[in-house]
C-alpha positions, 0 to 999 in steps of 0.5 A: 131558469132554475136547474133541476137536481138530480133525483127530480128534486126542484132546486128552489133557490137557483144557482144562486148557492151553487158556489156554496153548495158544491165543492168543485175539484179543478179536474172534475168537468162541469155538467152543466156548464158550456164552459168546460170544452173551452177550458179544456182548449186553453189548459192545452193550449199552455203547453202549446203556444209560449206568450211574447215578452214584452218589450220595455222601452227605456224610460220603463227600464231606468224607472224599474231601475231605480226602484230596484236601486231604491229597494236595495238600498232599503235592503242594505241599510245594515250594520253589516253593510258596505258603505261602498257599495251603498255610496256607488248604488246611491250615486248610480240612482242619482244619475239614472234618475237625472236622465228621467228628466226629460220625460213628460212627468218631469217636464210637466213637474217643472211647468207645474214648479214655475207656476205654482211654486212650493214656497214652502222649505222641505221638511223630512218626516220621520215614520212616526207613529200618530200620538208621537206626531201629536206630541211632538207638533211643536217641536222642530224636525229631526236632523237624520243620523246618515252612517247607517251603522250609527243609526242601528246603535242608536236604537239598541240596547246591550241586551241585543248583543248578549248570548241568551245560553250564556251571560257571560259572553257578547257578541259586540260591544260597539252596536249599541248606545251606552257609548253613544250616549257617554259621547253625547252627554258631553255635546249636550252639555257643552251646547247648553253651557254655549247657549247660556254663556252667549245669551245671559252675559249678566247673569252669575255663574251660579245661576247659569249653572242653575239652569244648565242643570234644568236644561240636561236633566233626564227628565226634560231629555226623556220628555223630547225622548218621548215626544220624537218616538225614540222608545218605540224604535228600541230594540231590546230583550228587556223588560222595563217598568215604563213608570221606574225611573230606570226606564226613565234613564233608558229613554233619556239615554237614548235622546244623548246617544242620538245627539252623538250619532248626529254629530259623528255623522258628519264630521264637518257640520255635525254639531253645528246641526245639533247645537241648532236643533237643540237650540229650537227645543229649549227655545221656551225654557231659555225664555223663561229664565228670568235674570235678577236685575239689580234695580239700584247697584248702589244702594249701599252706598246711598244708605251710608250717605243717609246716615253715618257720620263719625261715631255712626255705623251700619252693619251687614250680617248673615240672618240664617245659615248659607243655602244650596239649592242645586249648586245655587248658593243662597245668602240672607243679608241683613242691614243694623243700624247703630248710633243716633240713638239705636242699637242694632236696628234692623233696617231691610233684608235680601238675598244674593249668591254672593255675600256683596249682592246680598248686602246690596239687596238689603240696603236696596230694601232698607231704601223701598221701606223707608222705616220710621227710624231710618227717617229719624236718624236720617233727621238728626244727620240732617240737623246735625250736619245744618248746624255745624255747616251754620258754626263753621260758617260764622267762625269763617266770617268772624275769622275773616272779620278780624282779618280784615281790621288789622288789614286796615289799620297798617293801611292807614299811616301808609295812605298818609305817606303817600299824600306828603310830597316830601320824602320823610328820613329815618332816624337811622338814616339821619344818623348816618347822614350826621355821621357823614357830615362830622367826618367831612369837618375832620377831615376839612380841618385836618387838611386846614392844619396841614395848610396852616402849617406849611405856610408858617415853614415857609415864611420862617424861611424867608425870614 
């Protein structure tokens, strides 16, 4: 039923717009309320009677523990902190949370672990801000910088530390990133020297300087920089175009320093982590480089076969001036053919960055074009070569025909000796036989002298 007002006036909207319309004052009772006695009773009844505290048991005391663990070391997570203190706090959470395991939640955890089990590897979310996870989706998780010191570095700028009534004095040096990052420009670097050398053994130098470059450059550093949400965790008392190419810098800074912090992180497989992290993000740069094969290495050689002979000569020259493009020299080769009726006749073109792989490019283009005077030339080498290959042929065969008739001539008598039974002397022979035969006469008649002789003596003696 609706109240009335005081001075008989009908309140016609109720007590609907009571709480609207009156401005209670904590002290001041209320009229028309049954209330008041019983509000009166427990204002008193405060001071009279103190409330039980109640008692917690010990699984409520280890979990307010470790949340207040939990929050201070949230809390502590400063330059200034006690690494400690922090290491001591961290393993007291550790081992108090390990005595919770036997509660109903933890064992219902592990029922719920062998039943249904989370197949899926863990993966630590950093408090990005939506667009950052939007852009970086693709990209892999990033590894944590765990020395907290690092981490606050990371993610200040030299302004910080800078005394606003004085320019010229700072109040530390060490807590920012420009260090880190001077640190984390030489392990980027050497990552991505690593990664080339390893997985292009056939490339040229010059080109995998080429790339390196295109892997370390501020601008693909900065776009990660963005991508992970690095700028908006900046500390700084700057102000930056965000379209110069300072700002630009800025960010891509940042994105080295980090690598550092990861790295000095941890000493033992620090870089092992960030040369894999790295190693995910230019994943799909790595895949796009293409290597030049070189379809046929000897092409040059080829071509020299085609068409020099003695006389004929195929010359390689520069046909514009060297070219460097980002460290990558550039050569334009080019193959001239002079003999068989030509002089300095282009043949084909390439390039290289070296002067030999130009040359073979173009001997490799003067092979695909196959010209009207390649083809020519290739011809009269052809006839040429047929027709003294025939005269040599002919001058062999009538040298071994020649051969062969006198062969057979001194053949002829020695067959004819072999047939007689009776062996024919030599004049020479004969005359040494005749020889022979004269001095044995001499010799019979001079010992029938000898004879005749004594004889005679004797018969004189008789006598």
């Amino acid at each position: 039923m609706a109240s009335q007002k005081r001075g008989n006036g009908f309140n016609h909207y109720g007590d609907r717009n009571q709480h609207f319309n009156k401005k209670q004052r904590p002290n001041q009772p209320m009229y028309n309320s049954a209330a008041f006695d019983d509000r009166n009773r427990n204002h008193h009844a405060v001071h009279e009677i103190q409330p039980v505290q109640p008692q917690l048991s010990a699984s409520e005391l280890q979990t307010g523990l470790v949340a207040l663990l939990d929050r201070f070391v949230a809390a502590e997570m400063t330059p200034q902190a006690d690494k400690n203190i922090l290491n001591h706090a961290r393993e007291l959470r550790r081992l108090v949370s390990a005595r919770s395991t036997q509660s109903v939640s933890a064992q219902a955890k592990r029922d719920l672990d062998q039943k249904r089990p989370d197949k899926v590897a863990n993966v630590a979310i950093p408090d990005y801000i939506y667009r950052t996870v939007v852009a970086s989706k693709d990209l892999p998780p990033l590894p944590p910088i765990t020395e907290p010191h690092l981490h606050q570095a990371v993610f200040t700028h030299r302004s910080v530390h800078h005394n606003s009534k004085n320019v010229h004095e700072q109040i530390d040096l060490g807590l920012d990133y420009e260090r880190l990052e001077f640190l984390g420009d030489a392990y980027i670097e050497l990552i991505a020297s690593r990664a080339l050398y390893n997985r292009f053994p056939l490339v040229e130098v010059p080109q995998l300087c080429s790339w390196r470059e295109r892997l370390v450059e501020n601008i693909a550093l900065a776009k990660f920089s963005e991508a992970y949400g690095f700028p908006d965790r900046l500390q700084c008392r700057v102000e930056f175009d965000k379209t110069s190419k300072a700002w630009n810098k800025v960010v891509a800074d940042i994105f080295e320093a980090y690598v550092a912090g990861v790295v000095l992180s941890d000493p033992e497989n620090g870089f092992a982590v960030a040369e894999k992290w790295l190693d995910e993000l230019w994943a799909p740069q790595l895949l796009g480089f293409k290597e030049k094969i070189v379809e046929n290495p000897r092409a040059r050689d080829e071509l020299q076969k085609l068409l020099v002979l003695n006389g004929i000569e195929i010359k390689y020259r520069e046909e514009r001036p060297l070219v460097v493009d980002r460290g990558v020299h550039s050569y334009l080769m080019g193959a001239y053919l002079t003999g068989w009726g030509y002089e300095d006749e282009w043949l084909g073109s390439g390039e290289g960055q070296r002067k030999p792989a130009a040359c073979i490019a173009a001997a490799t283009q003067a092979l695909k074009l196959n010209s009207a005077v390649l083809q020519n030339a290739a011809r009269q080498k052809k006839e040429l070569v047929e027709a003294r290959t025939k005269e040599r042929e002919e001058r062999e065969k009538a040298e071994a025909a020649k051969v062969g008739q006198g062969e057979d001539g001194e053949a002829a008598p020695i067959a004819a000796e072999s047939k007689d039974p009776v062996p024919q002397t030599s004049d020479s022979a004969k005359k040494r036989k005749s020889d022979d035969g004269k001095d044995e006469s001499e010799e019979k008649k001079s010992k029938k002298h000898k004879k005749d002789k004594k004889d005679t003596k004797e018969k004189k003696e008789k006598e």
